[in-house]
N, C-alpha and C positions, 0 to 999 in steps of 0.2 A: 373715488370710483363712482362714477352714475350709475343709474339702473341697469342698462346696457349689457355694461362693465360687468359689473357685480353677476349678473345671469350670467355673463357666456364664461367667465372665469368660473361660475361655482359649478355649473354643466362640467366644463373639461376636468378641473379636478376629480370632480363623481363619478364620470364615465371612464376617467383613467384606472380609479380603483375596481372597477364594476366589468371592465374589460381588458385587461393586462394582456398586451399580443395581439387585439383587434383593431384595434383604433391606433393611428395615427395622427402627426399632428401638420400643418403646413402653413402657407402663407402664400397669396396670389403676389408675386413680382409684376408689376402694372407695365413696366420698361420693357422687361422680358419677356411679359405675356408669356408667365410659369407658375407653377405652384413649385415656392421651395419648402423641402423636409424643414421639421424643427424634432429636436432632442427630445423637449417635452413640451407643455403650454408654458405661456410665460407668466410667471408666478407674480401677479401686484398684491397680492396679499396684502403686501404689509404698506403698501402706499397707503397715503389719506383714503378714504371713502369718498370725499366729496375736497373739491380747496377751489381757490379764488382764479378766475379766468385766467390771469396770467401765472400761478401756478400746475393750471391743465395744460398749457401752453407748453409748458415745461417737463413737466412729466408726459405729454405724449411726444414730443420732439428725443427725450430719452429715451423711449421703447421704438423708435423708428426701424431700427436695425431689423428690429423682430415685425414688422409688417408698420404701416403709415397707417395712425390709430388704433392701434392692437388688433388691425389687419391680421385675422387668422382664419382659416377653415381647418374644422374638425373632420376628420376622414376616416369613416370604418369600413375596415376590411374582417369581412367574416369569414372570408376564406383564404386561402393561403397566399396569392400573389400581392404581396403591399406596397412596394418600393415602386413601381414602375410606373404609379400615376404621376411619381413627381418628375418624372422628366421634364426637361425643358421646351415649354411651348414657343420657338423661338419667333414664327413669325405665323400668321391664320390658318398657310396651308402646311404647317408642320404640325402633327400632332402625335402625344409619345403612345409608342406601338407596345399596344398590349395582347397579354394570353387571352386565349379563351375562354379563360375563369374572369374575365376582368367583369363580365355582366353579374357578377356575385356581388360586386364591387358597387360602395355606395360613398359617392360625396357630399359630406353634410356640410351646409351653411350656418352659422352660429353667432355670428355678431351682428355686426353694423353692415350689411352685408348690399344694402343702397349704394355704397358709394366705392366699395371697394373692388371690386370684381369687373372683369371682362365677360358680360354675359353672350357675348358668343362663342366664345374662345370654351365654353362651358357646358354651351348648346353645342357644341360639335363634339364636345368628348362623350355626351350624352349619347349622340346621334349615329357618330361613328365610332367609338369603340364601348361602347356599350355601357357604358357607366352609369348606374340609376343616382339620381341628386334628389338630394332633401333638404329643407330650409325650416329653420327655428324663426319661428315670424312675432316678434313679442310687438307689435301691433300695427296698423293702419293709418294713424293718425294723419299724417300726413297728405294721406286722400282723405280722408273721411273730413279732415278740421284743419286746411291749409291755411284758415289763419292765425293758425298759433305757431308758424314759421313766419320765419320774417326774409328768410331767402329762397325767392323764389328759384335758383340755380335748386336747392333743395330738394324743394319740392320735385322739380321734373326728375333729378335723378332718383327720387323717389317712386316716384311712377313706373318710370324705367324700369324699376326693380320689381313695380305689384304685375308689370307688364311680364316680365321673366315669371313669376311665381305661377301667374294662371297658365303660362304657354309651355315652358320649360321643365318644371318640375315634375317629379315622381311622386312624390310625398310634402305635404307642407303641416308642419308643427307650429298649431296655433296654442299661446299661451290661456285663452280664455274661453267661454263660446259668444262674448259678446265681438271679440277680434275675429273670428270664425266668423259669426255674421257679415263683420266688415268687409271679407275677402269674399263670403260670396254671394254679398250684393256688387261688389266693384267686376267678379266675376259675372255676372248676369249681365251687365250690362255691357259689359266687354268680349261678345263671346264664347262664353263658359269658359270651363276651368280643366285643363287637359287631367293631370293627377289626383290623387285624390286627397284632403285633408284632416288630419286628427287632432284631436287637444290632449295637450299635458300638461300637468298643472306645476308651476314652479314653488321650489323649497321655500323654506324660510326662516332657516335654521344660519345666526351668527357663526363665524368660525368660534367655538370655544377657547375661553381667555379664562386664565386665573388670575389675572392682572386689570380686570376692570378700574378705569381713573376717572376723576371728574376732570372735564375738560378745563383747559389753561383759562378759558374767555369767558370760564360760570363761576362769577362770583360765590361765596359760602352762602353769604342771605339770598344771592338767587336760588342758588342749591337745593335750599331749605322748603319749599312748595314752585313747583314747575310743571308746566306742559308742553307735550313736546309734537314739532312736526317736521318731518324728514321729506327733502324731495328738493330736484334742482331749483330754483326762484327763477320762476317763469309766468310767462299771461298765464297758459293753459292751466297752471297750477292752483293760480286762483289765490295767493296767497294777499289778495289786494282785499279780498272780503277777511283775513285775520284778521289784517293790520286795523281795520275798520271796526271789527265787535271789541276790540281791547280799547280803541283810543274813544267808543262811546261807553263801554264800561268802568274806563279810568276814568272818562270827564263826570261820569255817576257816582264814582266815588264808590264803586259798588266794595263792598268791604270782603277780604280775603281774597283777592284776585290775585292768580298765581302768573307767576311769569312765563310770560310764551316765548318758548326756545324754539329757533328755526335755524335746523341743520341742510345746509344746501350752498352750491356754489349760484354764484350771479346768471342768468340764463336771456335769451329773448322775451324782451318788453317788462324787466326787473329795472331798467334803469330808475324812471322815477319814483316808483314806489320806494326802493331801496334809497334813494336821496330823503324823501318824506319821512322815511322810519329814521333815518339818524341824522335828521335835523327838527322833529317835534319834541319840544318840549312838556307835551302832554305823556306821551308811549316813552319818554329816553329808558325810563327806569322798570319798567314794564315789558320792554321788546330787547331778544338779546340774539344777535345773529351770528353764528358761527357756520363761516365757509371753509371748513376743514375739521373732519373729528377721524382718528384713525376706528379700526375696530373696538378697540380696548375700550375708546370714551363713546360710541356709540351703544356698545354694551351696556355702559353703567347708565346714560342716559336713560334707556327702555328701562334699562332696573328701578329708575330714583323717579319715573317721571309720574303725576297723579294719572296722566292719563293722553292720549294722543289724540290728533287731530290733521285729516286729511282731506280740503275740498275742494278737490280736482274735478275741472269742468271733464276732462276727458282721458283716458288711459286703456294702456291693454290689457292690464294685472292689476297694478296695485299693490305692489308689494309691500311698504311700509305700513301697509293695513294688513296683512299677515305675516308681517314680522312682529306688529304691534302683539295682537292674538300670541304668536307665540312664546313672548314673555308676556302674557297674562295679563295684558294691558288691555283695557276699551280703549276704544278709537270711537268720535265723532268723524265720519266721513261723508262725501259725497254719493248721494243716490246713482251718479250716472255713469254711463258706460261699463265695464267688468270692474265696477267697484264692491254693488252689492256682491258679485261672486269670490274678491278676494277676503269682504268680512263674515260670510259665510256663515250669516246668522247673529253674529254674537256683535258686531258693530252698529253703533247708530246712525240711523242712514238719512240723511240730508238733503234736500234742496237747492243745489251750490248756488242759487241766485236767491237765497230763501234769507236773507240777513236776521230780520228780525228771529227768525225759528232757530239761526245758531246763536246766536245773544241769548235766546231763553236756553237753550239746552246749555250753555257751558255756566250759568248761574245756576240753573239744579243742578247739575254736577257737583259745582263748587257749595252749594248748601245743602247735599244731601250725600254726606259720605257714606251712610250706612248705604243710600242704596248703588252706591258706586262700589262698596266692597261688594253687594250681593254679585252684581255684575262680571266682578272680577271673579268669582266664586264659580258664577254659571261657565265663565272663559275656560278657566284650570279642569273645572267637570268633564265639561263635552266639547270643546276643540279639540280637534290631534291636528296638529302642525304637521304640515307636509314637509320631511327633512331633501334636501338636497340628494341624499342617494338613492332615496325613491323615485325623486323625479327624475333623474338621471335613469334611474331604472325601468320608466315609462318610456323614456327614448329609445333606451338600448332596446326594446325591448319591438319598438315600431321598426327601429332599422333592420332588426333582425332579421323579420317580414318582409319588407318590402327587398331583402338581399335574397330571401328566398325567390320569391315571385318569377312566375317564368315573365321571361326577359320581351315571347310575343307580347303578353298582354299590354308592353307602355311601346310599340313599337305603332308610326301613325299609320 
């Protein structure tokens, strides 16, 4: 599961438990230009976390049924009428007739939400029968750093989307305040921004396993001293400056160098890299990549690992930096964008273009355990982990609001 993934699935479980009766769940039908009902969210749990392109391939071609890409919107209803937004929007000028409680009524967007929707078909239920909309925006990138896409089809229906957010919306739920900034600089210069926007901060809480495993593809001796870095293998990732402080630490001979484990599926501009990493001779024994770990082996990984490492040129969250924190791990990560806010103090903050300055920090690390225990000491102290139901509960808690809200105030 990507990041994406992981957010909008641990959202809907949290608010399902946090709202029993309010929330509904659906899925835009693109053909039908509808939202169909679903039973409940669709539960990938238990899928890999992360697997190889043509394994995503695979497992999103299997959830099809349930929406094209885990194509879902989350829908609360705070007040009594629920069923009646999922009618069928058959064609522009049909649209399904709602009570006059339906302006209590709030449509939440929660996924991948650029490429799946008919944003007018969404503007008119807005407009005409009164429905306030809300969007979980887990970041900008895409404006903000278009070239760490490699399709430009992407990109524009991405715009499309920041285009809908500033014009269309009631409420937008930014995951950071450095994505907050994102949107309202794209909003200044576009206009201003009709709604208004709040941050919530995302969980970081694993599902609990009592089954923690070492993964199939981690050797015992690599087992034995490892560091670890979670995230798709992509330019923007940056994992090109790893592979480079290990293969001049390995050519040094620097002694005790532990193995860098990189959990993540193959992504945009990973080709060559990922050919270099498993055709040098220098890194073979040294660099170990697994594009698939379910929860259980990514659990035990944060448990065994000395310490993590995240230097992403750009992101909206950061999550695997306060996943790391939550099992009690340092993270060396990137200074930039909503990084320093997901390590929240207790991470070491980086230069992503600073080479030489991550070479020196992962050599004191690795010859200065005591002061890496202390660090881990100051982590278990004063972090609190933001768990999934809190966060969940920061939404529920804006939707709630903005379904009170008399219905003139968003009227143009």
């Amino acid at each position: 599961m990507n990041g994406t993934l992981r957010v909008e699935q641990s959202c809907a479980k949290a608010l399902t438990g946090l709202m029993p009766g309010q929330i509904r769940f659906c899925r835009y039908h693109q053909v039908k230009r509808c939202f169909v009902p679903l039973d409940s969210y669709p539960d990938i749990s238990a899928r890999p976390i992360v697997a190889t392109e043509a394994q995503g391939r695979t497992m999103l071609s299997s959830l099809r049924p349930l929406g094209r890409r885990i194509e879902r919107t989350m829908r609360n209803s705070v007040r009594a009428a629920t069923g009646r937004i999922f009618q069928q929007v058959e064609n522009s000028d049909s649209l399904p007739a709602l009570g006059s409680d339906s302006r209590n009524e709030v449509l939440l967007l929660a996924g991948e939400n650029w490429s799946q929707y008919n944003f007018g078909v969404i503007a008119r239920l807005r407009r005409e029968r009164g429905i306030k909309v809300a969007a979980l925006c887990q970041d900008f990138i895409p404006v903000a750093c278009p070239q760490f896409f490699g399709d430009g089809e992407f990109v524009a229906k991405f715009s499309a989307y920041a285009e809908f957010l500033i014009r269309e919306t009631d409420l937008v739920l930014a995951i950071s305040n450095a994505t907050r900034s994102d949107i309202l600089d794209y909003a200044s210069s576009h206009g201003g921004m009709r709604g208004s926007i709040e941050i919530v901060t995302l969980g970081a809480d694993l599902p609990s396993s009592q089954h923690a495993k070492q993964p199939d593809g981690l050797s015992n001796a690599q087992a034995e001293r490892f560091v670890l870095s979670v995230s798709t293998i992509q330019s923007r990732k940056n994992f090109d400056l790893l592979y480079h402080v290990w293969r001049r630490l390995t050519e040094q001979n620097t002694p005790g160098l532990p193995t860098l484990v990189i959990v993540g599926q193959p992504g945009f501009g990973s080709r060559d890299l990922l050919w270099q990493i498993a055709h040098d001779p220098v890194t073979r024994d040294k660099i170990v990549i697994l594009n698939r770990a379910s929860d259980d082996e990514l659990i035990w990984l944060y448990q065994n690992c000395l310490w993590t490492l995240y230097p992403s040129f750009y992101e909206g969250w950061g999550l695997p930096v306060s996943e790391s924190l939550a099992f009690g791990k340092y993270c060396l990560a990137s200074n930039a964008s909503s990084i320093p806010e997901a390590g929240a103090g207790f991470a070491g903050l980086i230069d992503p273009l600073d080479f030489a300055s991550w070479c020196n920090a992962v050599v004191e690390l690795m010859n200065s355990p005591d002061q890496l225990a202390r660090l881990e000491a100051s982590i278990r102290a004063g972090y609190q982990p933001i768990t999934w139901t809190k966060s969940a509960g920061e939404i529920a808690n804006k939707l709630s609001k903005l379904s009170a809200k008399n219905p003139a105030m968003h009227n143009e």
